[in-house]
C-alpha positions in Angstrom: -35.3 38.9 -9.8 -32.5 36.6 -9.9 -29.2 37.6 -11.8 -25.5 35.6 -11.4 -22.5 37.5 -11.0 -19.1 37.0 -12.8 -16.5 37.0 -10.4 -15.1 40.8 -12.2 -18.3 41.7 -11.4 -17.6 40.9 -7.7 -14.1 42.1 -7.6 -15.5 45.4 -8.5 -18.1 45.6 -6.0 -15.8 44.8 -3.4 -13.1 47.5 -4.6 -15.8 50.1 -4.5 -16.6 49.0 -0.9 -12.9 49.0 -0.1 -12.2 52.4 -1.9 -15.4 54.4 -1.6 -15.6 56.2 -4.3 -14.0 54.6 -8.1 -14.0 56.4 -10.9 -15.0 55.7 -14.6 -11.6 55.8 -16.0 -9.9 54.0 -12.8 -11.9 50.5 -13.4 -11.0 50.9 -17.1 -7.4 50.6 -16.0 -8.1 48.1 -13.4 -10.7 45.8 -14.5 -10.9 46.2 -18.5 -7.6 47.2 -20.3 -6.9 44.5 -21.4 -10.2 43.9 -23.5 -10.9 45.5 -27.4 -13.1 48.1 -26.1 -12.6 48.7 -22.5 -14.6 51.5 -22.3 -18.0 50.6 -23.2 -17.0 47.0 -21.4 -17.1 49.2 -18.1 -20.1 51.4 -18.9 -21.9 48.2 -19.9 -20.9 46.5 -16.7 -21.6 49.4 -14.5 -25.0 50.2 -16.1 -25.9 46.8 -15.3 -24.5 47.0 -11.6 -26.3 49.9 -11.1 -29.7 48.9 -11.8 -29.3 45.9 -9.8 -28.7 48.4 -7.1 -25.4 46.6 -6.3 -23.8 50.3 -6.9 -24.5 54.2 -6.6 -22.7 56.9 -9.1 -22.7 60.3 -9.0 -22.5 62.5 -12.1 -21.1 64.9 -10.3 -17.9 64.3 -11.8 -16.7 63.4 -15.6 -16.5 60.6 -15.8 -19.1 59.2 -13.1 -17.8 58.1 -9.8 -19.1 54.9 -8.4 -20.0 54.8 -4.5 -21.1 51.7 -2.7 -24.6 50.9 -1.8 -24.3 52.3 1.5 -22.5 55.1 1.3 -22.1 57.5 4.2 -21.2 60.8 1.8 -23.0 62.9 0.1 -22.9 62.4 -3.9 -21.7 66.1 -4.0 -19.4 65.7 -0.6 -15.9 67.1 -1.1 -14.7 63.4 0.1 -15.2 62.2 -2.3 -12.0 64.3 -4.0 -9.8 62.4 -0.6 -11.1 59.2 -1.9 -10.2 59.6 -5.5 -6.7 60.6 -4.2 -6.5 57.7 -2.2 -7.4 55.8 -5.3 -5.3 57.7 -7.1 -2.0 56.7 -4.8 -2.8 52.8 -5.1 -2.7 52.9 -8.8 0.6 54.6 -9.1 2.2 51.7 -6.7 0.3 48.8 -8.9 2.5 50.2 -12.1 5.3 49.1 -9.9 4.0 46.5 -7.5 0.5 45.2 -6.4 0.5 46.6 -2.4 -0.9 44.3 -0.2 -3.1 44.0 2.8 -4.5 47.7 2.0 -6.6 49.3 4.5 -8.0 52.4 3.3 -8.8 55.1 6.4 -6.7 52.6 8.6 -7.4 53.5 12.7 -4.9 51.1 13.9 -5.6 52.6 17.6 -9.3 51.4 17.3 -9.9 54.5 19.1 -10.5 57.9 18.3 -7.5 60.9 18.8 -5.5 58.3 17.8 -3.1 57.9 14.5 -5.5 57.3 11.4 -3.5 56.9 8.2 -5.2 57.4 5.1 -3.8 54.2 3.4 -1.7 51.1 4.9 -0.5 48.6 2.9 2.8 46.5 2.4 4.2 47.5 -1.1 7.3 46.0 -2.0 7.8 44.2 1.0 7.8 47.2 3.5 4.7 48.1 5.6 4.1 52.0 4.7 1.1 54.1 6.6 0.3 56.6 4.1 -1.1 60.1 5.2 -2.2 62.5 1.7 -2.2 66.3 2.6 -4.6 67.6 0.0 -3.9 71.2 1.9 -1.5 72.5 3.1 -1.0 72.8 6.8 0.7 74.4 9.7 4.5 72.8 10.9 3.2 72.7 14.2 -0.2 70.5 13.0 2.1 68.2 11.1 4.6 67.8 13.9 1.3 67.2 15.9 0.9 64.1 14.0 4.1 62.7 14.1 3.6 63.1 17.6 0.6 60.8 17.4 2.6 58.4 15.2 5.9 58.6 17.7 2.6 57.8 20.7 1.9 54.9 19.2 5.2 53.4 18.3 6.0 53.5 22.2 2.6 51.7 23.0 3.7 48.6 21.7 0.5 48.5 20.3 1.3 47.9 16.7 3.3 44.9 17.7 0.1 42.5 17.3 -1.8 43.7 14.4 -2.9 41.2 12.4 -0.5 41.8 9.4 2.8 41.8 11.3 4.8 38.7 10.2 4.6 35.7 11.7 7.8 33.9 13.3 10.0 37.0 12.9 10.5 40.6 15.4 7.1 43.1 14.2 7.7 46.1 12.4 6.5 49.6 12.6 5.8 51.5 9.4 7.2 54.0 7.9 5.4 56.8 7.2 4.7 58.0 3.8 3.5 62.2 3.8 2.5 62.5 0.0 2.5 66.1 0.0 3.7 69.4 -2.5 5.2 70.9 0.5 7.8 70.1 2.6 7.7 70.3 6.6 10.1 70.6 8.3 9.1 67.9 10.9 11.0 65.2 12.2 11.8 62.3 14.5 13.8 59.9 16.4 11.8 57.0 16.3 10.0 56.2 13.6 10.6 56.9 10.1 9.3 59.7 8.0 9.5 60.0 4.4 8.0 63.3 2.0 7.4 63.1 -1.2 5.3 64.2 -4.2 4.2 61.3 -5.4 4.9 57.7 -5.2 6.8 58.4 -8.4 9.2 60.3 -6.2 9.2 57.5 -4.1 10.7 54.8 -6.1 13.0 57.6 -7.8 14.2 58.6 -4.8 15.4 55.3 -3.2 16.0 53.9 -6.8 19.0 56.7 -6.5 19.9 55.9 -3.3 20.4 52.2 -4.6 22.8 52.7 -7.0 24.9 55.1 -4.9 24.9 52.5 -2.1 24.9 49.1 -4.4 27.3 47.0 -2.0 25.0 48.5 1.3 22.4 46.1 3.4 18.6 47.3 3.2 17.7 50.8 4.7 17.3 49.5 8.4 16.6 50.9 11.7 16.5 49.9 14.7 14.9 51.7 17.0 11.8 51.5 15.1 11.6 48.1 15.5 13.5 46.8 12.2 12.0 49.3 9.6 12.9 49.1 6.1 12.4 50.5 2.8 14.0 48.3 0.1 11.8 49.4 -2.8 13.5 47.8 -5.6 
């Protein structure tokens, strides 16, 4: 059977690839909003998907989650839930800024044991590594991963991936914890910010903007020239 795709049609396969696991009401808002009836635009476009067997859904969820065609979790699978909160982190930074170069599940060490950040993009012209705690956890497991991310930061590693500007000194991320709770976990090296939400986020250093209107960009230089200018 032959069919041609629209190019939306593509974008939307390739953000379910990228994503996992999309729900209903997410594509609405990122594919469809702007039409007259953007809801029966996206279940007629998905429907059609589907059957092509360019998709998989599960109905396990209200509304129906879309998986790609080769999807390694069960329809059922509570990873679904971290995917959707992935998801759900993206969309509140494209209300502010469309992040760039996003890697979702980064494993920058390209080895296991290593740091593996649920998110990494550059938002606002800052690279972030984005870790979501779902659960809550022990200090001493969260200090364990700074630990990782501190282990990295003195390999040097990080200085030659592929996003790292060109022509100018590479910087390491900070690192976003997008949690209810707060740790009490630190560190020297490399930058560590909790919040909420990403809400909190811009809130936060929108504050810290006005209080400090005549001050340079948040630097630091021990982590290699990290910043977080969010406005």
């Amino acid at each position: 059977m032959s069919f041609r795709l629209s190019q939306r049609d593509k974008d939307i396969i390739g953000f379910i690839n990228q994503f996992r696991a999309v729900d209903r009401d997410s594509l609405v808002e990122l594919f469809f909003k702007q039409l007259k009836s953007p809801v029966n635009a996206c279940n007629s476009v998905m429907v059609r998907l589907y059957r092509l067997g360019l998709i998989e859904r599960t109905q396990q969820y209200s509304p129906t989650v879309y998986l790609p065609v080769d999807a390694k979790i069960k329809k059922n699978s509570q990873k679904i839930l971290h995917f959707l909160s992935i998801l759900d982190i993206y969309k509140q930074m494209c209300t502010y800024s469309a992040p760039k170069q996003v890697i979702v599940e980064d494993k920058p060490t390209g080895r296991k044991g290593g740091i593996e950040p649920d998110l990494f993009c550059i938002f606002k012209g800052s690279p972030f590594w984005i870790e979501i705690q779902r659960n809550q956890y022990s200090e001493q497991k969260m200090q364990a991963k700074v630990t990782l991310y501190e282990e990295f930061f003195f390999s040097d590693e990080w200085n030659d991936l592929h996003w790292q500007p060109e022509g100018r000194s590479p910087i390491f991320p900070s690192v976003i914890l997008i949690t209810p709770v707060r740790y009490a976990v630190s560190s020297e090296h490399i930058r560590i910010v909790q919040v909420a939400s990403i809400h909190e986020l811009m809130e936060k250093y929108k504050s810290s903007t006005k209080q400090h209107r005549e001050a340079k960009p948040i630097t630091q230089s021990s982590s290699g020239g990290i910043r977080i200018n969010l406005t």
